[in-house]
PDB file with one MODEL, atoms N, CA, C and O in Angstrom:
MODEL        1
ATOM      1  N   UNK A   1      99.989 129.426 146.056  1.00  0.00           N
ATOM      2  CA  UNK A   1     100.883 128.309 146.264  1.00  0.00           C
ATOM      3  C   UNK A   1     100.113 127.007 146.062  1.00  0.00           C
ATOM      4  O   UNK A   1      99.000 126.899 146.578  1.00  0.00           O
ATOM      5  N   UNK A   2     100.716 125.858 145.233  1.00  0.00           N
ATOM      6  CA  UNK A   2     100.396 124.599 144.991  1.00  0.00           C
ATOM      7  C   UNK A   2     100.948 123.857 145.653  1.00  0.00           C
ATOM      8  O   UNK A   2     101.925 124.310 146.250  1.00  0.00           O
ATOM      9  N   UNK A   3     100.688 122.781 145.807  1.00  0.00           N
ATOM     10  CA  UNK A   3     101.888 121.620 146.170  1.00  0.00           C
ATOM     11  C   UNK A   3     101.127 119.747 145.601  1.00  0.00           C
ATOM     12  O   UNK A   3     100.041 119.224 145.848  1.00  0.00           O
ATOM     13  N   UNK A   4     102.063 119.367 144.978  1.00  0.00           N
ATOM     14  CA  UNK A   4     101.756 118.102 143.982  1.00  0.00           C
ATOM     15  C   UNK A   4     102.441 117.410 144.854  1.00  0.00           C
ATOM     16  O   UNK A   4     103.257 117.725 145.720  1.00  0.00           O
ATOM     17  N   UNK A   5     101.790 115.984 144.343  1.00  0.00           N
ATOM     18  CA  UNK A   5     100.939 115.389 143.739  1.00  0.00           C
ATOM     19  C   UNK A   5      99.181 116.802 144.406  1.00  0.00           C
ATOM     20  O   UNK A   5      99.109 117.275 145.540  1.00  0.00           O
ATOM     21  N   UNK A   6      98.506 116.971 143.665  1.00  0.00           N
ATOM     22  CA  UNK A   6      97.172 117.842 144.651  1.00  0.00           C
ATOM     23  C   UNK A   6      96.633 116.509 145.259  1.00  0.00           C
ATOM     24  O   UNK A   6      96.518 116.787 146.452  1.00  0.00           O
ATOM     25  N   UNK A   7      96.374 115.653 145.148  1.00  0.00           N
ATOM     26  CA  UNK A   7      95.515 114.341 146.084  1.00  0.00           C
ATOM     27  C   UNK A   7      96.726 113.093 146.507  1.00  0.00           C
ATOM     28  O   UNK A   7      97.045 112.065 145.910  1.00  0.00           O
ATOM     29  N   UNK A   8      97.059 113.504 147.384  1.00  0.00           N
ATOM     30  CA  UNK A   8      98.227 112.473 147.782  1.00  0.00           C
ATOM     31  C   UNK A   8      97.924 110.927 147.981  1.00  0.00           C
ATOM     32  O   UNK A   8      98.731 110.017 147.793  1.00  0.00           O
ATOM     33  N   UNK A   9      96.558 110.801 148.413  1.00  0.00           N
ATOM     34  CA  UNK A   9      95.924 109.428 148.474  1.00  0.00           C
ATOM     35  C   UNK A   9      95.825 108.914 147.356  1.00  0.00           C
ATOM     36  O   UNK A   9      96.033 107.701 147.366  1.00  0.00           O
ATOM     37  N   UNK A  10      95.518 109.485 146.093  1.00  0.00           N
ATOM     38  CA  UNK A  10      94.903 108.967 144.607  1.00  0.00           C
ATOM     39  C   UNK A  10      96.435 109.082 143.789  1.00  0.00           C
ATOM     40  O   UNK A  10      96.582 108.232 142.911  1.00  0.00           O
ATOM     41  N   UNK A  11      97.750 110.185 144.019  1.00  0.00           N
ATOM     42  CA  UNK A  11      98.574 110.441 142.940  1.00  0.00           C
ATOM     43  C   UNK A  11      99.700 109.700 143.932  1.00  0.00           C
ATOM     44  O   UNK A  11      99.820 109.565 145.150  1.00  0.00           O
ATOM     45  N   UNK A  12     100.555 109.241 142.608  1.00  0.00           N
ATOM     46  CA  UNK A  12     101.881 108.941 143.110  1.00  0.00           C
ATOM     47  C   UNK A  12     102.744 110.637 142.778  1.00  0.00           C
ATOM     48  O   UNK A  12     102.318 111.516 142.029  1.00  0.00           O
ATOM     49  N   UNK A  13     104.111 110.672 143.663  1.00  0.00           N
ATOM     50  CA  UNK A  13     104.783 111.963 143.978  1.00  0.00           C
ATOM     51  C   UNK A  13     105.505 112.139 142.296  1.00  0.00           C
ATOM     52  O   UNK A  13     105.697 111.238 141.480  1.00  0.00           O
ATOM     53  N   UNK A  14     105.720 113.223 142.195  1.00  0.00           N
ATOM     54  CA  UNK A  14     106.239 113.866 141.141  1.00  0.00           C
ATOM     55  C   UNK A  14     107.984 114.289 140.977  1.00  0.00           C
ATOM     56  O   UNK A  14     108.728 114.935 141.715  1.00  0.00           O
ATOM     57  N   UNK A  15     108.179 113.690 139.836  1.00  0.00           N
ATOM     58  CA  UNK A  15     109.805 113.095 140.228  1.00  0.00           C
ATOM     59  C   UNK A  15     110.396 114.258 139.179  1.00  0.00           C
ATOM     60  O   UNK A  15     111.308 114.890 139.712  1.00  0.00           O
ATOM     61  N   UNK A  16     110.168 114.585 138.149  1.00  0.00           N
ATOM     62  CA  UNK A  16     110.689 116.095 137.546  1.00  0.00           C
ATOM     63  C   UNK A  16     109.613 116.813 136.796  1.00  0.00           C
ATOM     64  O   UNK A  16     108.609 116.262 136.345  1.00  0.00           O
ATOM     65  N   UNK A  17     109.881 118.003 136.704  1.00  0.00           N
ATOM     66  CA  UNK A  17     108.757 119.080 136.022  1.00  0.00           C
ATOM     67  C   UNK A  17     109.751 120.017 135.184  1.00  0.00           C
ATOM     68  O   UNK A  17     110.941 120.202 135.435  1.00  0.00           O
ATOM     69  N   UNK A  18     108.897 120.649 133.980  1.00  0.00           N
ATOM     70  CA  UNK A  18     109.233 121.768 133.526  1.00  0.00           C
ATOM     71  C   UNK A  18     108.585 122.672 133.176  1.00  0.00           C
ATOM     72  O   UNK A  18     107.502 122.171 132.874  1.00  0.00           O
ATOM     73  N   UNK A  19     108.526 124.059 132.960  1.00  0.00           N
ATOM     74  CA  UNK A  19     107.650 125.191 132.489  1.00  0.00           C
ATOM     75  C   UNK A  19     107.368 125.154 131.070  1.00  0.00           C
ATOM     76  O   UNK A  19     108.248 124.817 130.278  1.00  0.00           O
ATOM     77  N   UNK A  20     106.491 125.397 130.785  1.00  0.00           N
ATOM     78  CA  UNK A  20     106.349 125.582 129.147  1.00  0.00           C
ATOM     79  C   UNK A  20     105.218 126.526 128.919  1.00  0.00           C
ATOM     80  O   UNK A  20     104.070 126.112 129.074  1.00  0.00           O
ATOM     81  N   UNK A  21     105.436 127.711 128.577  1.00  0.00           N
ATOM     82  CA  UNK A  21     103.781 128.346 128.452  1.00  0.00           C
ATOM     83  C   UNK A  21     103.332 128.676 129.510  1.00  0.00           C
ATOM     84  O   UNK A  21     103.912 129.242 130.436  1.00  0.00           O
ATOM     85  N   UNK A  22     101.617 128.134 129.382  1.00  0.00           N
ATOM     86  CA  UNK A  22     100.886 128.081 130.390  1.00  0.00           C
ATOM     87  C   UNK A  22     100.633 126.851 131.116  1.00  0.00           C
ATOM     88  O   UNK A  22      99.527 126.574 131.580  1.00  0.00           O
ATOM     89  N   UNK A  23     101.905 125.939 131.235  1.00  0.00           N
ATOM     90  CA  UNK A  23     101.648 124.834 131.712  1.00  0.00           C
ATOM     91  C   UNK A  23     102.379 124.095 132.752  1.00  0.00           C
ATOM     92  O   UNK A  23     103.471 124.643 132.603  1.00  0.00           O
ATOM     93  N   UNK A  24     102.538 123.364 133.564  1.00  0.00           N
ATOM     94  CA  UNK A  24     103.205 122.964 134.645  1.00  0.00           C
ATOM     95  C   UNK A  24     103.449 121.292 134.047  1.00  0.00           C
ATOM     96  O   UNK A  24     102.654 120.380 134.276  1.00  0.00           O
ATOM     97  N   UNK A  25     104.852 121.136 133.166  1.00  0.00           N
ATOM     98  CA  UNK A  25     104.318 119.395 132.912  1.00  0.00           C
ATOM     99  C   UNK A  25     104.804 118.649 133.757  1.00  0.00           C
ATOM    100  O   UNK A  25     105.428 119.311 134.587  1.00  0.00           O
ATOM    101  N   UNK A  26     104.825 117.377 133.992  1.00  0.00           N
ATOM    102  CA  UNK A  26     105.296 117.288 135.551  1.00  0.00           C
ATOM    103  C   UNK A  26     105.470 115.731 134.973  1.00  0.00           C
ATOM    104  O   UNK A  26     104.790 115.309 134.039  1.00  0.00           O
ATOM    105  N   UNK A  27     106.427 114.981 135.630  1.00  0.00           N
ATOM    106  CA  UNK A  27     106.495 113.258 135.397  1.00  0.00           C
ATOM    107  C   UNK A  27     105.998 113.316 136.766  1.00  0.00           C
ATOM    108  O   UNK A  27     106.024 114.245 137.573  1.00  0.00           O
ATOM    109  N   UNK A  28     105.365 111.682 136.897  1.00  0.00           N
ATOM    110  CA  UNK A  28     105.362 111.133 138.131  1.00  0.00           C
ATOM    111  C   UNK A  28     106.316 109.886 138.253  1.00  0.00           C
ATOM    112  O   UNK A  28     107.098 109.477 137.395  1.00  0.00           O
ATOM    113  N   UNK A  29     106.086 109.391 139.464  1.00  0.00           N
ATOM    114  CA  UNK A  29     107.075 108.324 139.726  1.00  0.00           C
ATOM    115  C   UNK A  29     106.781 106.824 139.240  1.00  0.00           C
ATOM    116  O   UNK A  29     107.588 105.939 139.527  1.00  0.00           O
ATOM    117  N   UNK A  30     105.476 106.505 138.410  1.00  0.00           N
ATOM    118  CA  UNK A  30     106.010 105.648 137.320  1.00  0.00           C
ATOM    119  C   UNK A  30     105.656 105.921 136.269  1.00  0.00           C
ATOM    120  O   UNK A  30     104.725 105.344 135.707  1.00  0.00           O
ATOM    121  N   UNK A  31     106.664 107.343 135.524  1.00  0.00           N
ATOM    122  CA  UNK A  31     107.014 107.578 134.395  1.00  0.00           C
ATOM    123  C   UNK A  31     105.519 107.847 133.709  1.00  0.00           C
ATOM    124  O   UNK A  31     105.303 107.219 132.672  1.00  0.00           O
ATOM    125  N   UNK A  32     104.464 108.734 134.204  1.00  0.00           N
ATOM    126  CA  UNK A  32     103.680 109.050 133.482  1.00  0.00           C
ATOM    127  C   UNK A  32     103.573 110.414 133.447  1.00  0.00           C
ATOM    128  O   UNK A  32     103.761 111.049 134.485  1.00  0.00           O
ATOM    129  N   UNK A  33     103.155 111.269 131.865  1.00  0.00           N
ATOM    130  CA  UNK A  33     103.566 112.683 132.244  1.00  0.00           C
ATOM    131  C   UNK A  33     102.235 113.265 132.214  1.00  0.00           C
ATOM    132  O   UNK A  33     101.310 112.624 131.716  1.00  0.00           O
ATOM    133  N   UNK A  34     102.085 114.244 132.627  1.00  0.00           N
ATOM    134  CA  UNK A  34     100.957 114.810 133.386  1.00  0.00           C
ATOM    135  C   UNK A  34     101.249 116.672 132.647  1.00  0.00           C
ATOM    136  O   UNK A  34     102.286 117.332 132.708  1.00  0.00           O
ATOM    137  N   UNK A  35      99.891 117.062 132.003  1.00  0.00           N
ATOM    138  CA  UNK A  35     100.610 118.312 131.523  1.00  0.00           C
ATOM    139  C   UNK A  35      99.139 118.941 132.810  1.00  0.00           C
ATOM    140  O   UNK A  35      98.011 118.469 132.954  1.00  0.00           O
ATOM    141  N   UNK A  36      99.668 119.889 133.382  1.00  0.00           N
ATOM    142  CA  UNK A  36      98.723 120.813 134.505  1.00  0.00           C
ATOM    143  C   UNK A  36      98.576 122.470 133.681  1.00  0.00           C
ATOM    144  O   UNK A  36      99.546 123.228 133.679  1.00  0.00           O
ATOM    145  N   UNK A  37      97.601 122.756 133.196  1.00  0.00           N
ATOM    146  CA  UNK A  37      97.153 124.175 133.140  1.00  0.00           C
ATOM    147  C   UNK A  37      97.106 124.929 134.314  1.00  0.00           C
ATOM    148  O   UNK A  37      96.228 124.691 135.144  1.00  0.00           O
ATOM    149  N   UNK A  38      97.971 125.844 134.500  1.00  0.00           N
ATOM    150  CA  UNK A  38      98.433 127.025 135.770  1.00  0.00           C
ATOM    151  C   UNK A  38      97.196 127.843 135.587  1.00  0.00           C
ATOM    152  O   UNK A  38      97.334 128.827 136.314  1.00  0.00           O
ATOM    153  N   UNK A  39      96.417 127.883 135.160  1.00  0.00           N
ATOM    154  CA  UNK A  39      95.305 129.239 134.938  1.00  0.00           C
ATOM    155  C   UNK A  39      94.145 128.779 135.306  1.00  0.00           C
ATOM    156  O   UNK A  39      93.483 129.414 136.128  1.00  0.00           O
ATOM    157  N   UNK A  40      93.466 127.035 134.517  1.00  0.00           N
ATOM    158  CA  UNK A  40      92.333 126.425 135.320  1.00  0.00           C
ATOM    159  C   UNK A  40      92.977 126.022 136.035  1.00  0.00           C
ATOM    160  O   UNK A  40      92.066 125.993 136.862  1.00  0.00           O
ATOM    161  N   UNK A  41      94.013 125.526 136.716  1.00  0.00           N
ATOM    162  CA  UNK A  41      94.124 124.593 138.162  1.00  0.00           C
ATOM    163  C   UNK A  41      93.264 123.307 137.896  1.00  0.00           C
ATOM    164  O   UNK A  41      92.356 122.908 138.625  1.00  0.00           O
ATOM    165  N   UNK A  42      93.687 122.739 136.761  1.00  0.00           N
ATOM    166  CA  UNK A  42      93.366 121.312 136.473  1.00  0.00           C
ATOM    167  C   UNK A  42      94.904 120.618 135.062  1.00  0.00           C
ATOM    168  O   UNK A  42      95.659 121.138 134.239  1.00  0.00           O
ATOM    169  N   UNK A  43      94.602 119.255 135.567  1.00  0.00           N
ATOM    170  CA  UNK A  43      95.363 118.360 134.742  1.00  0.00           C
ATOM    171  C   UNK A  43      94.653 118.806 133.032  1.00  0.00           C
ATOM    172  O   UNK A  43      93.429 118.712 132.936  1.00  0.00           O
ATOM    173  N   UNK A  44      95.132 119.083 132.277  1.00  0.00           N
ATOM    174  CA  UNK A  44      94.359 118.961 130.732  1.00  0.00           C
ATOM    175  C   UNK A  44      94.871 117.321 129.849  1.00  0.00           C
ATOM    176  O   UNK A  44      93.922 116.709 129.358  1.00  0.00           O
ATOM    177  N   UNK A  45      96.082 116.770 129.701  1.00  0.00           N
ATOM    178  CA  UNK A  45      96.075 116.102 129.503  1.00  0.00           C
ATOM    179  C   UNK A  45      98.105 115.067 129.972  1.00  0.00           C
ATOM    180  O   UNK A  45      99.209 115.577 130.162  1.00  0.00           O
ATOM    181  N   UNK A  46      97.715 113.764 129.972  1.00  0.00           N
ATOM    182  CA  UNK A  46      98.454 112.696 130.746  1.00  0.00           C
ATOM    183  C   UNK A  46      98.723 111.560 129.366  1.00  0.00           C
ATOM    184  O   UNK A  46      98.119 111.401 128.305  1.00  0.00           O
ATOM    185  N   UNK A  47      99.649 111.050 129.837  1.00  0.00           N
ATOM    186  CA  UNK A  47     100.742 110.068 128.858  1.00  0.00           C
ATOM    187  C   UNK A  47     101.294 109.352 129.688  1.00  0.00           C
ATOM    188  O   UNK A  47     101.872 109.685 130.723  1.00  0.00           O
ATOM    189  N   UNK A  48     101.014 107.644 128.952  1.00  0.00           N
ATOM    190  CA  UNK A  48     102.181 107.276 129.777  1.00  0.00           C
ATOM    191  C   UNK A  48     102.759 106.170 128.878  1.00  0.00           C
ATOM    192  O   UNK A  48     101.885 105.504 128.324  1.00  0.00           O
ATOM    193  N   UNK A  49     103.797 105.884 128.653  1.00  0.00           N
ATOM    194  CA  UNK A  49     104.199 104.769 127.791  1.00  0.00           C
ATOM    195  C   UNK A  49     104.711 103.673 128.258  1.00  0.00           C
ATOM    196  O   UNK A  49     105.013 103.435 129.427  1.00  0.00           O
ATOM    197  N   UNK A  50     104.837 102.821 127.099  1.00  0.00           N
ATOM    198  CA  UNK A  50     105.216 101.067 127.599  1.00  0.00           C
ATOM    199  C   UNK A  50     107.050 101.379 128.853  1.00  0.00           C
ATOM    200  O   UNK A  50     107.278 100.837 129.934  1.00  0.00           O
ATOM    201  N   UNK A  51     107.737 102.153 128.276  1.00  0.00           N
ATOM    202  CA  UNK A  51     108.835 102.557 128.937  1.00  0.00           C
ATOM    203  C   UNK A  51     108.597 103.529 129.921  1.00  0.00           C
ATOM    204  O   UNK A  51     108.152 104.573 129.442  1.00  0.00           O
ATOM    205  N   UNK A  52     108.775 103.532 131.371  1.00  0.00           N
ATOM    206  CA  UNK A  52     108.822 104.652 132.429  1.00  0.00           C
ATOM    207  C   UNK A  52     109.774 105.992 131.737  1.00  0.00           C
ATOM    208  O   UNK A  52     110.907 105.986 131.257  1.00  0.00           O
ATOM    209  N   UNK A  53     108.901 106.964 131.898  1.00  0.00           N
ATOM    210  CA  UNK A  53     109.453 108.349 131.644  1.00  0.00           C
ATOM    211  C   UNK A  53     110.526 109.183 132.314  1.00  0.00           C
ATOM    212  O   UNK A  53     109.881 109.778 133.177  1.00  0.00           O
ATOM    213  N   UNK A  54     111.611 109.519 132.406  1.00  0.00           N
ATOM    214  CA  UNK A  54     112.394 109.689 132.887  1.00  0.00           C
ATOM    215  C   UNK A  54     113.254 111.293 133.112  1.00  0.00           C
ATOM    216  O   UNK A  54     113.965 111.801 133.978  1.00  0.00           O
ATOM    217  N   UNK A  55     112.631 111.728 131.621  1.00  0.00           N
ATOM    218  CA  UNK A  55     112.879 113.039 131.574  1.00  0.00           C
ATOM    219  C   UNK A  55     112.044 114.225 130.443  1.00  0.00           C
ATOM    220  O   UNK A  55     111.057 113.868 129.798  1.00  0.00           O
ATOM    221  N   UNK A  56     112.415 115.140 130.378  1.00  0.00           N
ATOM    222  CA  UNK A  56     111.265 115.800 129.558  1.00  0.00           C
ATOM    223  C   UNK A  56     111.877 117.082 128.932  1.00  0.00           C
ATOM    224  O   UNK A  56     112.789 117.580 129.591  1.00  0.00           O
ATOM    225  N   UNK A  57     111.516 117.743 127.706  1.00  0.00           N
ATOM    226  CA  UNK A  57     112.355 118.989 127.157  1.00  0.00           C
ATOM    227  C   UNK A  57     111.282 119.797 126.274  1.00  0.00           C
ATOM    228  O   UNK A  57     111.205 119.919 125.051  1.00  0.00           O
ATOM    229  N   UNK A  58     110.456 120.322 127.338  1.00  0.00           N
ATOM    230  CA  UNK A  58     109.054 120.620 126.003  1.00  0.00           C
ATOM    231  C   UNK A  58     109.904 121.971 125.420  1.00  0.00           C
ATOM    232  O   UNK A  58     110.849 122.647 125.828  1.00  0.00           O
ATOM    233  N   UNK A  59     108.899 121.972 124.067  1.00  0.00           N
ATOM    234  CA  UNK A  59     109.519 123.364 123.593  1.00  0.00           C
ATOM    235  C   UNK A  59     108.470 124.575 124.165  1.00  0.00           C
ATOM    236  O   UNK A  59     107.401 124.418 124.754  1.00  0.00           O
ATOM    237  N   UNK A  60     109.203 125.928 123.758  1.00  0.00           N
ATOM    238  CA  UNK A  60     108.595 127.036 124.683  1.00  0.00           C
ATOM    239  C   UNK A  60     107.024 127.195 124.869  1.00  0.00           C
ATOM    240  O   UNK A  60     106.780 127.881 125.862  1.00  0.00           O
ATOM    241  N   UNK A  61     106.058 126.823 124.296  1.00  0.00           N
ATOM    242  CA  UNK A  61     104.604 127.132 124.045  1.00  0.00           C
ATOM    243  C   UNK A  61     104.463 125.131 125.268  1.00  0.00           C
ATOM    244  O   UNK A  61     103.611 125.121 126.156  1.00  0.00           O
ATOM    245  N   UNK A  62     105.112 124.165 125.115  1.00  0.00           N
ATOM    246  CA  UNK A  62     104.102 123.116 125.791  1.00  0.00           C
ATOM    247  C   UNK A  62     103.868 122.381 124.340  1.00  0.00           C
ATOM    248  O   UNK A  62     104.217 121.210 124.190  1.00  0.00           O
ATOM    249  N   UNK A  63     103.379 122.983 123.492  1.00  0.00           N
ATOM    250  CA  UNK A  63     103.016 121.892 122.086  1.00  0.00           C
ATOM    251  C   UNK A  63     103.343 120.742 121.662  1.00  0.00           C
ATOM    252  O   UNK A  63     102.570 119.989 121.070  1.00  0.00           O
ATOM    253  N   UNK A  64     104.848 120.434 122.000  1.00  0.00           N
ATOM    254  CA  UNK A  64     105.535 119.287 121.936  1.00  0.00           C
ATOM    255  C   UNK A  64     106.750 119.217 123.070  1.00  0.00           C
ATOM    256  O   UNK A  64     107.450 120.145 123.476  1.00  0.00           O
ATOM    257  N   UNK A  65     106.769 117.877 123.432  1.00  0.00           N
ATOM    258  CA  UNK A  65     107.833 117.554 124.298  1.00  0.00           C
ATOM    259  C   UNK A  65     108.781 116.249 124.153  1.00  0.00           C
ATOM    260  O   UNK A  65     108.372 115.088 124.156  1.00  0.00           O
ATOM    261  N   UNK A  66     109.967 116.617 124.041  1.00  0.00           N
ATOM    262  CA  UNK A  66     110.674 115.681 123.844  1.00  0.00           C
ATOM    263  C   UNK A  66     111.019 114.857 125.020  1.00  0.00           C
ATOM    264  O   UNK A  66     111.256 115.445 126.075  1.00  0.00           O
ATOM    265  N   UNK A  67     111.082 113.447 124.967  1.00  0.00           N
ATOM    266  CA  UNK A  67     110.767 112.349 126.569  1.00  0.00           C
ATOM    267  C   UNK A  67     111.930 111.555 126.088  1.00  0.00           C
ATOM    268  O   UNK A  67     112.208 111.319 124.912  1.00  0.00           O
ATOM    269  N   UNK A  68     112.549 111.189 127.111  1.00  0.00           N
ATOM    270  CA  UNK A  68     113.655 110.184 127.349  1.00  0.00           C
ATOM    271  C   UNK A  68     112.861 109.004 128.146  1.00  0.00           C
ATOM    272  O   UNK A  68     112.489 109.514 129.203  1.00  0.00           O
ATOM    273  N   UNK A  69     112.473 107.736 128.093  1.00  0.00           N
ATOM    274  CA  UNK A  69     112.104 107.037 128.526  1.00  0.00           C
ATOM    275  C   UNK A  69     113.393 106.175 129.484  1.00  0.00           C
ATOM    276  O   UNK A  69     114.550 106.528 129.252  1.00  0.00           O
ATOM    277  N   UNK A  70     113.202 105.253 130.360  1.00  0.00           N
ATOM    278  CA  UNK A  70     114.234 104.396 131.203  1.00  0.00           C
ATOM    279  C   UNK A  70     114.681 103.750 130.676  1.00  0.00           C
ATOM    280  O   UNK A  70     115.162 102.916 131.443  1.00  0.00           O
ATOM    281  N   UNK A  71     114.964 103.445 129.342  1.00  0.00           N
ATOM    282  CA  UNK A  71     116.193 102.389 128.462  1.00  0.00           C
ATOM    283  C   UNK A  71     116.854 103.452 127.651  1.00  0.00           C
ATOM    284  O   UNK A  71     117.766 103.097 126.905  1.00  0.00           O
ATOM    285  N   UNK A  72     116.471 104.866 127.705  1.00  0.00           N
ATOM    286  CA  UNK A  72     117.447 106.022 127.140  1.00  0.00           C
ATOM    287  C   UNK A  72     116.892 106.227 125.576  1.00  0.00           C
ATOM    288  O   UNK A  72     117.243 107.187 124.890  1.00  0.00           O
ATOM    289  N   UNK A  73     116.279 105.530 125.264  1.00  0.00           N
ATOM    290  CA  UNK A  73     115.200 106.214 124.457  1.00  0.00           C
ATOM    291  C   UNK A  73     114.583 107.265 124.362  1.00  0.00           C
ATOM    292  O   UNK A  73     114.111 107.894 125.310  1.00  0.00           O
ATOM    293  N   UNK A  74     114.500 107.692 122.688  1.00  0.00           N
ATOM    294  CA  UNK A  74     113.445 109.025 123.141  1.00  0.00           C
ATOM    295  C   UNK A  74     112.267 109.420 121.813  1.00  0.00           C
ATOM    296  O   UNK A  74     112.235 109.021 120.649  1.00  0.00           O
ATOM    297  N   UNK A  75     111.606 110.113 122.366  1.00  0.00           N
ATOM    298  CA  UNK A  75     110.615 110.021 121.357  1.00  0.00           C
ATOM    299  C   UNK A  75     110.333 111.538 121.292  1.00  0.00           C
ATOM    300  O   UNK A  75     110.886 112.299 122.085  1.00  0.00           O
ATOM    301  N   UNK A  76     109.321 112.056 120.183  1.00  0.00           N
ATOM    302  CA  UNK A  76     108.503 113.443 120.220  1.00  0.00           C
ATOM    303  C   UNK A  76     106.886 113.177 120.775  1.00  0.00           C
ATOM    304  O   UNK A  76     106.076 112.345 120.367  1.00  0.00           O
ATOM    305  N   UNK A  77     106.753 114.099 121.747  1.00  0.00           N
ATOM    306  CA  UNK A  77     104.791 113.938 122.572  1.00  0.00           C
ATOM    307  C   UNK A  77     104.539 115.008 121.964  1.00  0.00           C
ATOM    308  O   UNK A  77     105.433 115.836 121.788  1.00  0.00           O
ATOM    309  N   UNK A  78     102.994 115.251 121.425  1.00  0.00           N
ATOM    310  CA  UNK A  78     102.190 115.816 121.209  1.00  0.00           C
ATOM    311  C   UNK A  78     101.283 115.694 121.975  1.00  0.00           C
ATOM    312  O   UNK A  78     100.341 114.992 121.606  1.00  0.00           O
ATOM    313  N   UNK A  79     101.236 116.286 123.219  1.00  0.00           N
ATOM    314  CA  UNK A  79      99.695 116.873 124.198  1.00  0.00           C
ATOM    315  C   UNK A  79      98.501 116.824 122.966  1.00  0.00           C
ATOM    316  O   UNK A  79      97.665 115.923 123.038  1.00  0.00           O
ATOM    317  N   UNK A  80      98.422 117.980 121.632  1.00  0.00           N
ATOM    318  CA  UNK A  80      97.132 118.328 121.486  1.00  0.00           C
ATOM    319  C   UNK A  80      96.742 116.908 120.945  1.00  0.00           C
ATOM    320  O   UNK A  80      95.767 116.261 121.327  1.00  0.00           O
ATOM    321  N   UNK A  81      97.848 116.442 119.795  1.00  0.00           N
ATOM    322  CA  UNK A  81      97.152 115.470 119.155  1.00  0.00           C
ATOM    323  C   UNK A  81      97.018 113.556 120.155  1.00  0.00           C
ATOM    324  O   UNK A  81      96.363 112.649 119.643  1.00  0.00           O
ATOM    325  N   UNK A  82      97.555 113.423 121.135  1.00  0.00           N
ATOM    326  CA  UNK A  82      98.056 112.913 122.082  1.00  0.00           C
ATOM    327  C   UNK A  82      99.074 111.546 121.920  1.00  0.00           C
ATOM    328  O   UNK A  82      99.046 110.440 122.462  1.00  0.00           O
ATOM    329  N   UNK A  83     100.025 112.192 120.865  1.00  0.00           N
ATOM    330  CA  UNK A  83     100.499 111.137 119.949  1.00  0.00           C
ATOM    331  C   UNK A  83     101.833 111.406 120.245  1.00  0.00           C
ATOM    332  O   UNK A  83     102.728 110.755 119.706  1.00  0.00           O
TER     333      UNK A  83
ENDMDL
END
């Protein structure tokens, strides 16, 4: 059993998540996304854009995730390439 933010002093709370793979991606509460590896039990890699993040639709592997930002915008994330 986990429970997020893991450092409550250093992280702000975590406002939606989804499964993808081997990964736990998680928004926080100002719209930055956070991808967590379930196997090391560490963050691998974090995003955050000029617009607060609002929602998230990775495809099945984690590779890419589609983000709705807070003006209803949306874009394609690439974790590996971090683009």
């Amino acid at each position: 059993m986990r429970k997020f933010p893991l450092n409550k002093q250093q992280e702000v709370n975590i406002v939606n998540c989804a499964m993808a793979g081997d990964f736990l991606i998680m928004i926080d509460a100002n719209g930055k996304i956070k991808y967590y590896l379930i196997e090391d039990n560490s963050t691998v890699a974090e995003y955050k854009s000029e617009n607060p993040i609002k929602s998230i639709w990775p495809n099945p592997s984690g590779t890419k995730c589609i983000c709705m930002d807070n003006t209803g915008n949306g874009f394609l994330y690439n974790p590996v390439e971090d683009s």
